[in-house]
Structure formats: structure tokens, C-alpha cells
N, CA, C and O atoms as a DFTB+ gen file, in Angstrom:
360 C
 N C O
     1  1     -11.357      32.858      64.651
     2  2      -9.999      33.108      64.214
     3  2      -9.173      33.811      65.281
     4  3      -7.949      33.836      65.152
     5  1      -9.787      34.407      66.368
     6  2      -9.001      34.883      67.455
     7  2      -8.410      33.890      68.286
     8  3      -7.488      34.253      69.016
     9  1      -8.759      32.756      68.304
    10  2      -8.410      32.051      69.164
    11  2      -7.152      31.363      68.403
    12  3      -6.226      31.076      69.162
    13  1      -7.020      31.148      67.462
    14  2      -5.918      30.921      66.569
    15  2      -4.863      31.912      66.328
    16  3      -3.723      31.615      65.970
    17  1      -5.362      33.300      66.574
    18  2      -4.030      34.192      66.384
    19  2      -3.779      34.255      67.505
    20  3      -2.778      34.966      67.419
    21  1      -3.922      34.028      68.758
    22  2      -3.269      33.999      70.031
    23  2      -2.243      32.512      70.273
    24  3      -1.091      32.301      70.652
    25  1      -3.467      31.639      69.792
    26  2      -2.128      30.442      69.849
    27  2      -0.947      30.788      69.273
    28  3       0.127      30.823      69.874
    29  1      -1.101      31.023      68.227
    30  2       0.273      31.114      66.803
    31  2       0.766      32.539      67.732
    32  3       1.907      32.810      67.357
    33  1       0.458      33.202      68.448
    34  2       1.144      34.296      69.366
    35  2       1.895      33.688      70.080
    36  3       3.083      33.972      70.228
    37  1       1.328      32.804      70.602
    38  2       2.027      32.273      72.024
    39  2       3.329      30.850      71.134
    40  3       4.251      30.388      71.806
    41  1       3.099      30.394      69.607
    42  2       3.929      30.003      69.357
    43  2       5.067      30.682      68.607
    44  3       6.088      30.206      68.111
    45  1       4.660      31.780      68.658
    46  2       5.487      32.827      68.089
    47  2       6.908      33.116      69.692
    48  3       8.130      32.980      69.748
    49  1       6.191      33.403      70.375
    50  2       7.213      33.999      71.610
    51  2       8.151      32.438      72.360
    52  3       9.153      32.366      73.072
    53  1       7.131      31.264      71.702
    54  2       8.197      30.346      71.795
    55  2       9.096      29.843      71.314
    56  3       9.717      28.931      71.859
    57  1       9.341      30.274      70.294
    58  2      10.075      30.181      69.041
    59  2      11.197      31.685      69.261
    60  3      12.416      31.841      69.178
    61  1      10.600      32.153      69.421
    62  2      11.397      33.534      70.100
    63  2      12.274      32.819      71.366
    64  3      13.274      32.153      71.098
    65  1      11.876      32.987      72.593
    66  2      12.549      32.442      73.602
    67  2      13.574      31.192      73.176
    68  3      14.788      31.339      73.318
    69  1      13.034      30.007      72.667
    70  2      13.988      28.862      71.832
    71  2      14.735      29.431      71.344
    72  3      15.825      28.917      71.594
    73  1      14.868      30.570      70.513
    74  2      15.834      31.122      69.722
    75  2      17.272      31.808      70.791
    76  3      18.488      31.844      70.599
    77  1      16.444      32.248      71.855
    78  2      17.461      33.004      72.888
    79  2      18.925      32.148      73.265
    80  3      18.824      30.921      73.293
    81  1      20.042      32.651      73.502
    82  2      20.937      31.976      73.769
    83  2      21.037      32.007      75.258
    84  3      22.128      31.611      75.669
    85  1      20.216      32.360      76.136
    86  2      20.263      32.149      77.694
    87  2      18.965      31.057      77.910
    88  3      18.630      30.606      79.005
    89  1      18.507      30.834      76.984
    90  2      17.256      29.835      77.651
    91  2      17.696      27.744      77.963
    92  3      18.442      27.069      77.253
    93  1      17.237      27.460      78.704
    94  2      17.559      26.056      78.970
    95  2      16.247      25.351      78.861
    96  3      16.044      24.227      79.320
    97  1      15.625      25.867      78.410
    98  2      14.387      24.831      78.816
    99  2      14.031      23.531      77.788
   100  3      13.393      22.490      77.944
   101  1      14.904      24.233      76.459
   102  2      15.228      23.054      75.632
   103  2      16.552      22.898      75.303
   104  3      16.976      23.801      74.582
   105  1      17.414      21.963      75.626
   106  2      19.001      21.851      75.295
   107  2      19.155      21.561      74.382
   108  3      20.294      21.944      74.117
   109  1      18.609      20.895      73.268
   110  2      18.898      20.541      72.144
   111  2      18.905      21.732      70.866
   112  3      18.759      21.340      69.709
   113  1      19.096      23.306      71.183
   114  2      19.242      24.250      70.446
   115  2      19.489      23.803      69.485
   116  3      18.579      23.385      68.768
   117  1      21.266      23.690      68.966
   118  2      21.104      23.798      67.634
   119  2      22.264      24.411      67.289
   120  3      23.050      24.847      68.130
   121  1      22.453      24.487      65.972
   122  2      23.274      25.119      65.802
   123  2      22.960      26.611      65.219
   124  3      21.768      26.855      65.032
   125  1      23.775      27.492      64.955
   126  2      23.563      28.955      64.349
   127  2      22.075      29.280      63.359
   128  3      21.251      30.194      63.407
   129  1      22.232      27.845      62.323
   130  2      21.188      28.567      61.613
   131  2      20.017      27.829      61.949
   132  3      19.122      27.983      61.118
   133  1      19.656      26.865      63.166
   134  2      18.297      26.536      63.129
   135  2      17.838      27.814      64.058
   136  3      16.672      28.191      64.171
   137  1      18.862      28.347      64.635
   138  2      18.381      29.476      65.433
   139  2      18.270      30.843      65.224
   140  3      17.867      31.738      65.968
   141  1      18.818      30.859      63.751
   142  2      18.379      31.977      62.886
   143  2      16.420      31.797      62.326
   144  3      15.491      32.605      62.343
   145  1      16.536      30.128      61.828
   146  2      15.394      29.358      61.441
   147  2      14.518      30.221      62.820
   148  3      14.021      31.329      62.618
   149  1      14.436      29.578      64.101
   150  2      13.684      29.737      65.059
   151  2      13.213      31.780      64.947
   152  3      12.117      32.311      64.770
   153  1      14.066      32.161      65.069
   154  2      14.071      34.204      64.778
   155  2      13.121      34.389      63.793
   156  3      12.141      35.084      64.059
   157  1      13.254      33.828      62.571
   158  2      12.686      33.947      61.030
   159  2      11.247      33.325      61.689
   160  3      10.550      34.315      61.915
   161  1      10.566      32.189      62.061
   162  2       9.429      31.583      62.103
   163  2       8.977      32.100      63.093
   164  3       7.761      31.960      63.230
   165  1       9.619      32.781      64.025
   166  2       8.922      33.820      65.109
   167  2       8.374      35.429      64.655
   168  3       7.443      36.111      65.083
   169  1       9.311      35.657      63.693
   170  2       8.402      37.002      62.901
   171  2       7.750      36.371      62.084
   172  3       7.160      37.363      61.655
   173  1       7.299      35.470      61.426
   174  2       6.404      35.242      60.300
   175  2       5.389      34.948      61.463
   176  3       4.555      35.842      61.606
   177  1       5.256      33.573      62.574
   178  2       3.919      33.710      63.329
   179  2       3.532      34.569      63.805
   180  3       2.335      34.553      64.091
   181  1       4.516      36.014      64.207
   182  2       3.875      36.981      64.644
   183  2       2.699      37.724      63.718
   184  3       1.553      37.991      64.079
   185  1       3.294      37.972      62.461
   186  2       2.553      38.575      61.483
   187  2       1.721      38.073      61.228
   188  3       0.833      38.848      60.876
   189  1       1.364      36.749      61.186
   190  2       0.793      35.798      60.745
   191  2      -0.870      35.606      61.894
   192  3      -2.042      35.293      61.682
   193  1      -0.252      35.909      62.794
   194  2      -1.582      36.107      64.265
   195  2      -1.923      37.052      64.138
   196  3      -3.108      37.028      64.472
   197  1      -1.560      38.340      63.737
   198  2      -2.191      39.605      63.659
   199  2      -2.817      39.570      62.900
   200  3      -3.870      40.178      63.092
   201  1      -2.646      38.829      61.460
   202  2      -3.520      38.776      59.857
   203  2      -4.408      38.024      61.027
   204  3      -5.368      38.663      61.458
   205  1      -4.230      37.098      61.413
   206  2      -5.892      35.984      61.939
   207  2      -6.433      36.776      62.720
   208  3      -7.525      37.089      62.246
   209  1      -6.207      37.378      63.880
   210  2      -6.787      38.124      64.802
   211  2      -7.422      39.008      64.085
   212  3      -8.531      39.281      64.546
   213  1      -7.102      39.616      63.028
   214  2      -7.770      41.078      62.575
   215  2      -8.862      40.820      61.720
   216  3      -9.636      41.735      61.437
   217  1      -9.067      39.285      61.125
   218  2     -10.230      38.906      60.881
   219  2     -11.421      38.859      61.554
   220  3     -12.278      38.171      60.998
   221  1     -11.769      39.442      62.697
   222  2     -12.724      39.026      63.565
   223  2     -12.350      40.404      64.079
   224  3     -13.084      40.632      65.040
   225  1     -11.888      40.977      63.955
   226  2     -11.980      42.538      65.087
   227  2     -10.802      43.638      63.810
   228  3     -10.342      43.259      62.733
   229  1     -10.703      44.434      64.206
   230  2      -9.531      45.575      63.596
   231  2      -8.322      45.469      63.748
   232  3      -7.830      45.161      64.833
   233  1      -7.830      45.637      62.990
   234  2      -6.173      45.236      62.782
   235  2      -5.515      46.090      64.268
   236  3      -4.709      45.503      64.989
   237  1      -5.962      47.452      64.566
   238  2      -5.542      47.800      66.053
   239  2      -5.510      47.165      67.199
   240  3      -4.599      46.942      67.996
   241  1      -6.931      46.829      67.172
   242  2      -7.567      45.684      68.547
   243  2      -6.975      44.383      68.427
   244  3      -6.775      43.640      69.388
   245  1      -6.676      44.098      67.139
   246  2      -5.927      42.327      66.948
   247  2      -4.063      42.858      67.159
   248  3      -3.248      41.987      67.464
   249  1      -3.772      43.793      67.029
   250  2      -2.333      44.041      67.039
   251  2      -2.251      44.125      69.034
   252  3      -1.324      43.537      69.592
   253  1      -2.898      44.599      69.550
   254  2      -2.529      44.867      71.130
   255  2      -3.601      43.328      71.739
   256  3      -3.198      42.908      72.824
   257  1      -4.680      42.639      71.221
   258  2      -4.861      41.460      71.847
   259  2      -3.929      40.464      71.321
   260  3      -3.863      39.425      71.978
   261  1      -3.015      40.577      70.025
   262  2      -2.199      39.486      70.337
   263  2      -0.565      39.875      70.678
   264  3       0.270      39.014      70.955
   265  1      -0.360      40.915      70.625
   266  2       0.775      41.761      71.905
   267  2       0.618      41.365      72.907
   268  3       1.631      40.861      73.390
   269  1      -0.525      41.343      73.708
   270  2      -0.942      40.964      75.321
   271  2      -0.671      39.605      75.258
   272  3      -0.047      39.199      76.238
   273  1      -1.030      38.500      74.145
   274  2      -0.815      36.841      74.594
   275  2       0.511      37.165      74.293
   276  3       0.830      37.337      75.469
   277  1       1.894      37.464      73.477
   278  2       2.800      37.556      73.033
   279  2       3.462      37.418      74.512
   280  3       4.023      36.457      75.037
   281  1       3.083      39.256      75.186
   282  2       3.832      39.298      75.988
   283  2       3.901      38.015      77.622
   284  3       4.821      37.555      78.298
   285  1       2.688      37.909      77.634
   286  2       1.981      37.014      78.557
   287  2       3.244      35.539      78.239
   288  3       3.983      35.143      79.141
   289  1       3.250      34.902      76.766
   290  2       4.217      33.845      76.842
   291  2       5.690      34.122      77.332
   292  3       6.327      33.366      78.066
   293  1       6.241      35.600      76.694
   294  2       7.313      35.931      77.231
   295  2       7.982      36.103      78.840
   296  3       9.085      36.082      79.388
   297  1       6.569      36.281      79.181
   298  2       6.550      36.144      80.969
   299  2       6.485      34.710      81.282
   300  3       7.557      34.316      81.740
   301  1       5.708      33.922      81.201
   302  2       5.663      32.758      81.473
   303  2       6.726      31.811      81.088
   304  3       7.259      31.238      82.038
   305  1       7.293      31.421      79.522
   306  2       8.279      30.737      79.594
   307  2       9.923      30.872      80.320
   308  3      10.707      29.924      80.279
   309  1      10.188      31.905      80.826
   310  2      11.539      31.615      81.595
   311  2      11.057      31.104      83.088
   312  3      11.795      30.440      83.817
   313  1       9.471      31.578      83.508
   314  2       8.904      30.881      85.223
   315  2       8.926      29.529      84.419
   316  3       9.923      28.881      84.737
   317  1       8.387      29.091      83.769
   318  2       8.014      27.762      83.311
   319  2       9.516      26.917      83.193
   320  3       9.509      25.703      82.985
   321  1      10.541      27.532      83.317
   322  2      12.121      27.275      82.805
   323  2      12.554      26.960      84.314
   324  3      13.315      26.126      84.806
   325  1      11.918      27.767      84.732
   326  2      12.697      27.815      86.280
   327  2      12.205      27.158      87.151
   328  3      12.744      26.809      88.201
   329  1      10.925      26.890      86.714
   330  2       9.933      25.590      87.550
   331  2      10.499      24.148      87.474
   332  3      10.469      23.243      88.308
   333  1      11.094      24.212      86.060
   334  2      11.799      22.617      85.929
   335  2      12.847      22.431      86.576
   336  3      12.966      21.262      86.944
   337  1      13.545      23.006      86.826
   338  2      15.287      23.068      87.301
   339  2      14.959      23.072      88.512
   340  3      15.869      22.791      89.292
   341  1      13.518      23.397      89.136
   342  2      13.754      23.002      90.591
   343  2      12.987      21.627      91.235
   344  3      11.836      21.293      90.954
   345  1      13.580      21.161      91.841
   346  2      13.795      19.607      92.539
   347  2      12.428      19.792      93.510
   348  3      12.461      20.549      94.480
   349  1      11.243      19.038      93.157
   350  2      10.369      19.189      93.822
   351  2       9.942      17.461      94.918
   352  3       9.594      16.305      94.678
   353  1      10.377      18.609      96.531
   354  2      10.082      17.074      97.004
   355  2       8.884      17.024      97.423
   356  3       8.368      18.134      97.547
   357  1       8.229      16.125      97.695
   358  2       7.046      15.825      98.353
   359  2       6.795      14.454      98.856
   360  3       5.743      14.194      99.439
């Protein structure tokens, strides 16, 4: 079940980021309330990975191992944003 509350972590902070009004990495945002939608399904997967994670270890140890994947996506999707927008020749 840890390995499932980190995914749903890492789809949590994408759903987060999607929600952001500076992100490009998907243009097809939306309007106001799918991006309220996106805010709302990013706190429920959050909560939702900590309940799975804490099945297999303590609700402490599952709250900071799926903080660490959380933050880890939050780092990665704006590099991952900025990787596309650039023109790779070879």
C-alpha cells in the first residue's frame, strides 16, 4: 500500500500544479470550476495517500514519506514543463 500512496501523492501534486494558473504544460485548463475541481481532487488524493501509506507504517512516517514524493513532484513538474518548451536539436 506504500507504493500506492506515493503514486496518488505524486497524482495529487499534479492535479495541484494543473490547477496553478502559471503552469503550461497542459493548455487545455479550463475554465474556473474544473480548476476549483482540480484544488478539491488534489486535497482529497492527498489525504487519501496518507490513509494508504499509514497502512503499512505510522501515520507520522506515512505523513513525511508521502510529503517527500509530494514535494519531489512539485519539483519535477515545472523542470518537466520547461523541458518541453525547449527545441531539442540533434
Amino acid at each position: 500500500m506504500m507504493w500506492a500512496g506515493i503514486v496518488l501523492a505524486w497524482l495529487s501534486a499534479a492535479c495541484l500544479y494543473l490547477a496553478s494558473p502559471h503552469q503550461s504544460l497542459w493548455l487545455a485548463a479550463g475554465t474556473q470550476l474544473r480548476l476549483r475541481l482540480r484544488r478539491v481532487s488534489a486535497t482529497v488524493a492527498a489525504i487519501a495517500s496518507v490513509w494508504l501509506a499509514a497502512i503499512d507504517c505510522g501515520v507520522a512516517c506515512a505523513f513525511f514519506i508521502v510529503l517527500s514524493a509530494f514535494m519531489l513532484a512539485l519539483v519535477a513538474l515545472p523542470y518537466l514543463d520547461a523541458w518541453r518548451k525547449v527545441r531539442h536539436v540533434g
